[in-house]
N, C-alpha and C positions, 0 to 999 in steps of 0.2 A: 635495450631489448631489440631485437631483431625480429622486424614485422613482416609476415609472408603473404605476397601476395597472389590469392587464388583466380583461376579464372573459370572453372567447370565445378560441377559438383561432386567430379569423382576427382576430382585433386582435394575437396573438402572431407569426402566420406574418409576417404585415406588417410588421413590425420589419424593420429592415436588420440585415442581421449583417455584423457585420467582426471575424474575429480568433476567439477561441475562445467558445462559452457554457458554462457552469456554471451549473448547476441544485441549488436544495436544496430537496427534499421539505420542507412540513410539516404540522402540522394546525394552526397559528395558535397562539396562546396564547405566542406566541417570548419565548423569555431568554436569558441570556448563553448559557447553550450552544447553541442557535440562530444567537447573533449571530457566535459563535468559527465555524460552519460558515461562516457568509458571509461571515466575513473569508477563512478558508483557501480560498474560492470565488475572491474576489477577487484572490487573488494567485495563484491557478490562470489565471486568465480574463486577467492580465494588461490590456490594451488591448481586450480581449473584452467578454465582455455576461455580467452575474450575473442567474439569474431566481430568485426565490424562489417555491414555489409554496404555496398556501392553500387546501387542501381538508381539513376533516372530512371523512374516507372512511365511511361508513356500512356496507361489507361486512366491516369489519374489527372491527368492535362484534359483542357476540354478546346472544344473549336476559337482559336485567336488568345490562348492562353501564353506564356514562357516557353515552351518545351523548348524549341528551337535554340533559346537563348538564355536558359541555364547554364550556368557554370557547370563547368567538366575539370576540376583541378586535381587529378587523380594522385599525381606524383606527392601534389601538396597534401591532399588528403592521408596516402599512405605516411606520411612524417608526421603528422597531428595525431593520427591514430595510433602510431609507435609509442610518442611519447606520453600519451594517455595510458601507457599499460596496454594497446589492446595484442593480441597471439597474430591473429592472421587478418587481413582484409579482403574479403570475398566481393571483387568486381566481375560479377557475370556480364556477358553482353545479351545485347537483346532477345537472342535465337538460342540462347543458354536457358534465358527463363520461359520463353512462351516457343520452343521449339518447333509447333504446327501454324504459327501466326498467332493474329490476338485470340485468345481463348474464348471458343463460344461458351462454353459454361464458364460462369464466372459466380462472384459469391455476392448476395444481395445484402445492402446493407439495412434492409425494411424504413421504418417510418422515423426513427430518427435520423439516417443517410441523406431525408429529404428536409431538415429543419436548417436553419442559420446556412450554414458552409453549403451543404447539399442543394439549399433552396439557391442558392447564388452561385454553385459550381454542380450544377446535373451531370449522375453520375460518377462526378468525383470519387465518393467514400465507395462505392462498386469496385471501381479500378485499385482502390487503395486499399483494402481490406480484400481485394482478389490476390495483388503482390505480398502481402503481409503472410495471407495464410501459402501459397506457395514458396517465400523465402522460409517460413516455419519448416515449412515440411523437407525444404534442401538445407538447412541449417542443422537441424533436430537440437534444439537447445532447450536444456532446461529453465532458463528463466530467460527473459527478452524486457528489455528498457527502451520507453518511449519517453519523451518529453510532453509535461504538461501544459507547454505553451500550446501543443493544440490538441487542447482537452475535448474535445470534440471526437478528434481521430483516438482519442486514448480510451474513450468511454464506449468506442465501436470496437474498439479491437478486444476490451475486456469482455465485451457481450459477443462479439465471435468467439471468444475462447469457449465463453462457459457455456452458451447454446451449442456450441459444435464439438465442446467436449475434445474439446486441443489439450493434451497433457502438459501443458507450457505455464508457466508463474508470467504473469505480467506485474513488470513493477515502473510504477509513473514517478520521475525524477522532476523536482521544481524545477521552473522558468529562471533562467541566467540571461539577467540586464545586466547593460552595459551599466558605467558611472552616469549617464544625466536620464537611468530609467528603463530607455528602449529597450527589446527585448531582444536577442538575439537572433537575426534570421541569416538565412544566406542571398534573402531579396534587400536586406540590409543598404549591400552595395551600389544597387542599381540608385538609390538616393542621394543628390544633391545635396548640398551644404541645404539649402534651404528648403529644400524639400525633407530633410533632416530635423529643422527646427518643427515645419510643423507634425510629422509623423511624432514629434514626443508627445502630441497631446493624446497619443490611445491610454498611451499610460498612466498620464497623468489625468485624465479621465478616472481610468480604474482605480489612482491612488482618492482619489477625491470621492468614490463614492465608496470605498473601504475606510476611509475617514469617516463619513457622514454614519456611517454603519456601526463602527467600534462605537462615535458619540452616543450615539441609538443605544447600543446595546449598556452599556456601562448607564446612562439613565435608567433602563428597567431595571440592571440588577439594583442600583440605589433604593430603585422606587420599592422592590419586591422586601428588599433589608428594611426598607423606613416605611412602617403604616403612614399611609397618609389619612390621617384622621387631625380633626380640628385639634383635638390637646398636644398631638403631638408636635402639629406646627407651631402653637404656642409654647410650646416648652423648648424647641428648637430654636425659635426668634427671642427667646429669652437665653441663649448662651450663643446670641449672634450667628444662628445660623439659616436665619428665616428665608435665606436665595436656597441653600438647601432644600428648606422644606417644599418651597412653591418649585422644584425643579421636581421632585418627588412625585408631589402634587400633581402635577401638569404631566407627568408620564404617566402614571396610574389611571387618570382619566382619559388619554389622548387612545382613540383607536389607534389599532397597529400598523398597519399604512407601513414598514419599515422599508420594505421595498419599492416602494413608490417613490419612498425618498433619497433610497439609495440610486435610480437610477435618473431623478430630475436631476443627481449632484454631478452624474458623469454627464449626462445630456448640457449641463451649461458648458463643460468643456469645449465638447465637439461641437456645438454649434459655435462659441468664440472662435475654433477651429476651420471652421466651416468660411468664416469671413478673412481668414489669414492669405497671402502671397506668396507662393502656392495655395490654392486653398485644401483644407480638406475636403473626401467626398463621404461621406457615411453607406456602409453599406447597411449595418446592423450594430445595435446595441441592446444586449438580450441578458436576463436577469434570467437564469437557468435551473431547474433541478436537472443534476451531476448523471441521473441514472437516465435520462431519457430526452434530456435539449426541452424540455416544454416549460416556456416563460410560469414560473414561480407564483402563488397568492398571496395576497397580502399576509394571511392568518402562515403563512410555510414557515416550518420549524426543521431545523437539520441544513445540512451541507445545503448550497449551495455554486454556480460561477457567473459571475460578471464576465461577458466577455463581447467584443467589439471586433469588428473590420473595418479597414475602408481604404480607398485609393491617395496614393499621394503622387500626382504625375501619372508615371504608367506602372505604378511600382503598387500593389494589395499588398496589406499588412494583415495581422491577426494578433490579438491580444486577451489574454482574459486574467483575472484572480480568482482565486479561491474565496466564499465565505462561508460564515455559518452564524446562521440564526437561531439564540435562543429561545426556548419557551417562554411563551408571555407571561406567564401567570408560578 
């Protein structure tokens, strides 16, 4: 496939469209989880048009951030996004997207903007949800793919759509780890071998409290299937299943707390983590309802993200999972 690359908007308008476009933001530096976006692109788009787009956003950097020293691998990029399937790569430059300078109207991200990432990068999701919705408006795509590794930016950009009434389908594509976990970034690189070893403990955090969680959950549905009533642990401990029953037992009684438990499971990680060579630094680890970032109650039933930051060297990470919590009863 032969991939075109744009540099203005009227070399994009220009295109002929036939059939559906799909759009996938990015800042360049693309890897496999990039290129998994533009494949689920392409079989979105069908006989349609995949754009990939390449901006380094600059309002989304904050004072003593990367910007400077982001990867710029353009040429690379455009070969990763060919052989994803994607039509054309839209690399605007700077004075393409904010043509008057940085734009004094911009687009607010309200009170979730300022929770976890917001609260530790001010301004951020401003800048970022400012470029989102003007790549929307120079793209004009029917559906747009974000990554759910940062389910944060994905849960702002769905609540722009549908408060501002963007005709745009957002669709959020799972997180692509590497073999020993990691998640895939393009800050990846900046990591030393050893600075390497200890960044897998985000994940392995998150694997460890989505363990403690399934255990949780797979106990209440036991308990909800097994009355825990006296005859019936007798009748159970009499065809040897009496660890059964008192397991039954012991969850039917135990308050629900599941959350609490799930996040002492990843907190042992990163604090082992914390004492490692490099060490790590915790910025946050936050047990989420999905629609709005505010730390979760014990009694919370429905979706669910686990998700974590923190420094490894000079190098911020981000990481989260997906859960979901059954009803207790």
């Amino acid at each position: 496939m032969t991939t075109t690359v744009l540099r203005t908007a009227d070399e994009l308008h220009a295109r002929v469209r036939t059939g559906r476009r799909a759009v996938v933001m990015t800042m360049g530096a693309l890897h496999e989880g990039h290129a998994t976006l533009i494949r689920t692109a392409r079989e979105i788009a069908g006989d349609g048009e995949v754009v990939v787009t390449v901006f380094v956003n600059p309002l989304q950097f904050g004072a003593g951030e990367d910007l400077d020293r982001y990867p710029r691998t353009l040429d690379a990029d455009v070969k990763i996004a060919g052989l994803a399937g994607a039509d054309a790569v839209f690399a605007p430059a700077v004075d393409e997207v904010y043509p008057g300078g940085e734009p004094q109207v911009r687009i607010s991200a309200g009170p979730m903007g300022g929770r976890l990432e917001g609260s530790t990068r001010p301004g951020h999701f401003d800048g970022m949800l400012t470029v989102v919705a003007k790549l929307l408006h120079l793209t004009r795509p029917d559906v747009a793919l974000f990554g759910q590794k940062d389910a944060q930016q994905l849960a702002l950009i769905r609540r722009m759509v549908r408060d501002l009434n963007f005709g745009v389908e957002i669709v959020g594509v799972p997180t692509v780890r590497e073999a020993d976990g990691l998640a895939l970034s393009s800050r990846n690189r900046y990591l030393s071998a050893t600075e390497r070893r200890t960044a897998l403990a985000l994940s392995q955090a998150l694997f460890a409290g989505s363990d403690r969680h399934a255990a949780q959950e797979a106990l209440r549905a036991r308990a909800r299937e097994v009355p825990a009533t006296h005859a019936r642990a007798e009748a159970l401990s009499a065809i040897g299943e009496s660890r059964a029953a008192a397991d039954t037992h012991a969850v039917a009684k135990a308050a629900p707390g599941g959350p609490a438990a799930v996040r002492a499971a990843a907190r042992l990680i990163l604090d082992d983590a914390a004492r490692l060579n490099p060490p790590l630094a915790l910025d946050y680890l936050a047990l989420v309802d999905p629609s709005d970032f505010t730390e979760i109650p014990d009694d919370h039933t429905g979706e669910a993200v686990l998700a974590v930051a923190a420094r490894v060297g000079t190098t911020r990470l981000i990481d989260n999972i997906p859960l979901t919590f059954g009803a207790a009863s």
